[in-house]
C-alpha positions as CSV (number, residue, x, y, z in Angstrom):
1,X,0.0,0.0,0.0
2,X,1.5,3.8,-1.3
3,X,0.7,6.8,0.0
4,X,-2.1,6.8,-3.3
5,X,-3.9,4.3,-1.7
6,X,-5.0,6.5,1.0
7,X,-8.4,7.1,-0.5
8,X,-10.8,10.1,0.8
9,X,-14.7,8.7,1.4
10,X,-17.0,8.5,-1.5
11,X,-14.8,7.9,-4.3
12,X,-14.6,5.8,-7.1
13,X,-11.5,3.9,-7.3
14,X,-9.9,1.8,-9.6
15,X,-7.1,-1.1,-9.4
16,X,-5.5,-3.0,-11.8
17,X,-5.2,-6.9,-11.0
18,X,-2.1,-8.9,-12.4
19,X,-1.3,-12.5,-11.4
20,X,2.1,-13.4,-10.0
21,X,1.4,-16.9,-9.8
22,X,2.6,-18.8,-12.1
23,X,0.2,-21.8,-11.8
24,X,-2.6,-19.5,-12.1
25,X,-3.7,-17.5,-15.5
26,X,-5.7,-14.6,-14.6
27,X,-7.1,-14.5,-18.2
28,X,-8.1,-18.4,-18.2
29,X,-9.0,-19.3,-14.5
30,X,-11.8,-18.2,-12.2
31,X,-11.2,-16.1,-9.5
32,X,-13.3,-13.2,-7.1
33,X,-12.4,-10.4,-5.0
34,X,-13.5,-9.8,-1.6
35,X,-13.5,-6.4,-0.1
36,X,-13.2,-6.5,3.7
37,X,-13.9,-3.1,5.2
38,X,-15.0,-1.2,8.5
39,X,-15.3,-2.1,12.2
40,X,-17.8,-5.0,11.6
41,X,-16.3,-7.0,8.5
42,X,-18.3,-5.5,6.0
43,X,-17.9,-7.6,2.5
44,X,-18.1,-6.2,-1.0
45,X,-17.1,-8.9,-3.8
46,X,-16.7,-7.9,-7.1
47,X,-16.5,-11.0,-9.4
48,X,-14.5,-11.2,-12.4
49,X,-17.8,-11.2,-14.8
50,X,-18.0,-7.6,-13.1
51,X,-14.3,-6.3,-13.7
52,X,-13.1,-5.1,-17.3
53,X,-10.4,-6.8,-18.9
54,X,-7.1,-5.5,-20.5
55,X,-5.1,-7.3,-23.6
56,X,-2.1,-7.0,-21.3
57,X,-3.4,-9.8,-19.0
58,X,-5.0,-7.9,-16.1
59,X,-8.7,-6.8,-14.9
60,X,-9.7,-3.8,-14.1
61,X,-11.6,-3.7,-10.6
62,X,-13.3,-0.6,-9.6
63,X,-15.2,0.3,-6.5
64,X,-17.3,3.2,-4.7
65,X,-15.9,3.9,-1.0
66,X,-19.1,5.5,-0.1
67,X,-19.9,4.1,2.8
68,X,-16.6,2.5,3.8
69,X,-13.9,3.1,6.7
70,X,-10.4,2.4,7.7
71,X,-8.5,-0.4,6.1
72,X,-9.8,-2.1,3.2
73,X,-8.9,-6.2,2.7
74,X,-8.7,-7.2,-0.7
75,X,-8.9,-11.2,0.2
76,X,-9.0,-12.5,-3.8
77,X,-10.3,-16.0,-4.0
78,X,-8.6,-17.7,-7.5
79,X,-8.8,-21.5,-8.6
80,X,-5.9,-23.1,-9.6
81,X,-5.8,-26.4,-12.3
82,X,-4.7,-29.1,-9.9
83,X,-6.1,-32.6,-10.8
84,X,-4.2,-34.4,-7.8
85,X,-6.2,-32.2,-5.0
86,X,-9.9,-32.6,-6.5
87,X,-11.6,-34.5,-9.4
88,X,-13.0,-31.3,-11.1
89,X,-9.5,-30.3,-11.4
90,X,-9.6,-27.2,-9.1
91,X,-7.9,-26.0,-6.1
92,X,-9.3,-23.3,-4.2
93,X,-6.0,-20.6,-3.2
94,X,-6.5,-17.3,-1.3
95,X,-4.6,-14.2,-1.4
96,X,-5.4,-11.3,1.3
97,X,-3.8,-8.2,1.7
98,X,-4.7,-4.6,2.9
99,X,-5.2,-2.4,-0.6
100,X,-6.3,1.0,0.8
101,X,-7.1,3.2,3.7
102,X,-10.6,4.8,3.2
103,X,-10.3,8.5,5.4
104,X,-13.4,11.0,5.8
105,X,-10.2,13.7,6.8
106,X,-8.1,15.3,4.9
107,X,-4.3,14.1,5.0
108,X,-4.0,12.3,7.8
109,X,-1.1,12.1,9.6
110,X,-1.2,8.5,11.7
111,X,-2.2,5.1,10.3
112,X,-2.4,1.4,11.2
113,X,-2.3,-0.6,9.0
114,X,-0.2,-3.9,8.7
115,X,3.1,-3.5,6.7
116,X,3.4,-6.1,4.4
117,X,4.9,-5.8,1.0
118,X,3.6,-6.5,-2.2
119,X,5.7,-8.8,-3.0
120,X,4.9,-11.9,-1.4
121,X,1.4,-12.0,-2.6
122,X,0.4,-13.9,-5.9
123,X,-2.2,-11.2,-7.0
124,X,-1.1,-7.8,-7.2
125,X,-2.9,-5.0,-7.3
126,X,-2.3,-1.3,-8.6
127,X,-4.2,2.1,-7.9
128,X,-4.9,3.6,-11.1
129,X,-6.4,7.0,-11.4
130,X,-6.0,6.7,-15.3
131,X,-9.5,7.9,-16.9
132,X,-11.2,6.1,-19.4
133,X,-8.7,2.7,-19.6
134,X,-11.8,0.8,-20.9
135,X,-11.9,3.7,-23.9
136,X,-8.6,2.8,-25.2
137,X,-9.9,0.0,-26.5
138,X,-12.3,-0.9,-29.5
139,X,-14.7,-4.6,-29.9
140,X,-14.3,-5.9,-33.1
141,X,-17.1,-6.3,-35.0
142,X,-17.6,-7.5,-38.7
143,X,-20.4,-5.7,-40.8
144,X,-22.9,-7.4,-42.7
145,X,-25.8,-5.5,-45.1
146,X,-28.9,-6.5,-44.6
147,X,-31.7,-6.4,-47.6
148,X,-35.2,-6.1,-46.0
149,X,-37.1,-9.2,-47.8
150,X,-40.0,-6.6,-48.4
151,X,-37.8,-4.3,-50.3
152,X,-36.6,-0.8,-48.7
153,X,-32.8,0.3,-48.4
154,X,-30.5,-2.1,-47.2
155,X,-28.4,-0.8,-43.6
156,X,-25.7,-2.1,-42.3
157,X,-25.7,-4.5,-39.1
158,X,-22.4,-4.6,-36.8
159,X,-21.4,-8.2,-35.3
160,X,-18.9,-8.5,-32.6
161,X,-16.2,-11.0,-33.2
162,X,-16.4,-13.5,-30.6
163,X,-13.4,-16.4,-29.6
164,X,-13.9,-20.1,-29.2
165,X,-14.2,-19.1,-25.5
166,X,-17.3,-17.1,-26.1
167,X,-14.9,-13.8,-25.5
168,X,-15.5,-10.5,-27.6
169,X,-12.0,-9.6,-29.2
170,X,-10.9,-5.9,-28.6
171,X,-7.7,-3.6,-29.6
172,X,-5.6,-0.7,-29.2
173,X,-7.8,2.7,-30.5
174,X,-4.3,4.0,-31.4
175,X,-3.3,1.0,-33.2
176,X,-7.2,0.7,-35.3
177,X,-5.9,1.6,-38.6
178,X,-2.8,-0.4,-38.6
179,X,-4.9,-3.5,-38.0
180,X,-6.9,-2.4,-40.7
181,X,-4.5,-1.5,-43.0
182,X,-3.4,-5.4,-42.2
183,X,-6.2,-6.5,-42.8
184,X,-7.2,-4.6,-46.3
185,X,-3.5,-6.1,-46.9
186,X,-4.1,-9.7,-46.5
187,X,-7.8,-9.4,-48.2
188,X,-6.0,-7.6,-51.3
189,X,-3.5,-10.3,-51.8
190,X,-6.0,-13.7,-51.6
């Protein structure tokens, strides 16, 4: 935890979640994050059908602090591939470490909070105050024209591109016109 992670009440926050494990691929496996804040325990999980994903290999977690307090727990529960532990092939791992320190004063001066480095933890997770990550990137979509059987103008209809995995494909705004350029290239040449 930085000095950036001391978070006034009421704001929206964002962290970026990589994987440091090397038996677990964030992109591929199943994992959750749990939220532990305030005085009584009070849980907010955020499952990874809720985050937004990156190309690079990390999610995208965001969170209001309205309403929370002191320390707040990010205890991430992740399945790892293990076929010797359970038939379905699964083995439940948990990380847990202390991601931010919700304050309702401006810069304050004492804190408690465990000290306990990064580095020994299999997820990580980064503060980002980074607008519009999720913008940066564009869904792929192929275009097909559609001719009304009862005659009228045709208009064009926009389908996402979808993986094996049922996954929508996405890239780089900035890099948009090189893939297409790449792709006028190879449709020129067959």
């Amino acid at each position: 935890m930085t000095e950036k992670d001391i978070i006034q009440e009421g704001e929206k926050v964002k962290y970026i979640i990589t994987s440091r494990n090397p038996n677990f691929n964030i992109e591929e496996d199943d994992f959750y994050v749990e939220l532990i804040y305030g005085r009584m325990g009070k849980k907010l999980t955020i499952r990874k059908s809720e985050m937004l994903y990156g190309t690079g290999g990390e999610y995208l977690m965001q969170f209001s602090t309205k309403g929370m307090l002191g320390k707040v727990t990010a205890r991430t529960v992740f399945f790892v591939k293990d076929a010797d532990i359970d038939p379905n092939g699964e083995r439940e791992e948990v990380d847990e470490q202390v991601i931010a320190f919700v304050v309702t004063t401006p810069c304050p001066i004492l804190l408690n909070c465990p000290k306990c480095s990064s580095e020994g933890h299999d997820i990580h997770f980064e503060r980002t105050e980074e607008p519009d990550i999720a913008a940066l990137y564009m869904r792929l979509c192929v275009t097909e024209i559609i001719t009304p059987e009862s005659g009228g103008e045709p208009y064009p209809i926009y389908r996402p591109l979808i993986t094996h995995n049922d996954e929508y494909i996405y890239v780089l705004r900035e890099q948009a016109d090189n893939l297409q350029a790449a792709l006028n290239n190879i449709t020129n040449n067959h």
